[in-house]
N, C-alpha and C positions, 0 to 999 in steps of 0.2 A: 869557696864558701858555700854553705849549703843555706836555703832561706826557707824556713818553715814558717806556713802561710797563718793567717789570724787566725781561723778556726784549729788549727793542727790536727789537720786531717790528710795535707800534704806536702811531703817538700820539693823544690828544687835546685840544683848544683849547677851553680853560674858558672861552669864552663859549658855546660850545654844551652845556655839563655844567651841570644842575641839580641832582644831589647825588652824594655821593663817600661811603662809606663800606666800616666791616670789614664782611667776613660772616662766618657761623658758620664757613667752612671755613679762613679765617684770610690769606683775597683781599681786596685791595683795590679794590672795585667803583668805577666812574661810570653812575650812568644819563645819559643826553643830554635836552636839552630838547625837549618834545612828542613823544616820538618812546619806544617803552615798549623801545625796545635801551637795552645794558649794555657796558661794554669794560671789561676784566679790565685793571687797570691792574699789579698784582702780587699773586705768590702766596706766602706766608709762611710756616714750619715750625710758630711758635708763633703763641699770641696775643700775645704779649709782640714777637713780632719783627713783627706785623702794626701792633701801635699804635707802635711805634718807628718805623716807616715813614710812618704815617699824620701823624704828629706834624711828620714830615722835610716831608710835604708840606704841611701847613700851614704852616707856618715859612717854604717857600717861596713861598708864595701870597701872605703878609704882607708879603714882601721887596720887592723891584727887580725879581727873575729874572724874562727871557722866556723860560726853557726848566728845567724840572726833570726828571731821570733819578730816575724811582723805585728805591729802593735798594736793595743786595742783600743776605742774610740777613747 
């Protein structure tokens, strides 16, 4: 699956992503495999609208989809 970020300005292809999470500032992080780089996949107002998002992308990871657009606030 390929996951193009909130602004779509860049994507990345979860076989190269070894973990995805919020951070404290209420972005939604990927780090990439072997490699200590980070791509901001989206930035969120609340925490509330960060795990709403996060959730969106799980759901699409479970799915079918070969392309998710991280969502907007």
């Amino acid at each position: 699956m390929i996951i193009v970020s909130k602004d779509k300005t860049s994507i990345a292809n979860m076989e190269h992503i070894s973990s995805i999470y919020v951070a404290g500032d209420y972005s939604i992080k990927a780090n990439m495999n072997g490699n200590v780089s980070m791509i901001k996949l989206g930035m969120y107002g609340t925490q509330k609208a960060a795990e709403y998002a996060f959730q969106f992308l799980l759901e699409s990871l479970s799915g079918n989809d070969k392309i998710c657009y991280m969502p907007q606030d």
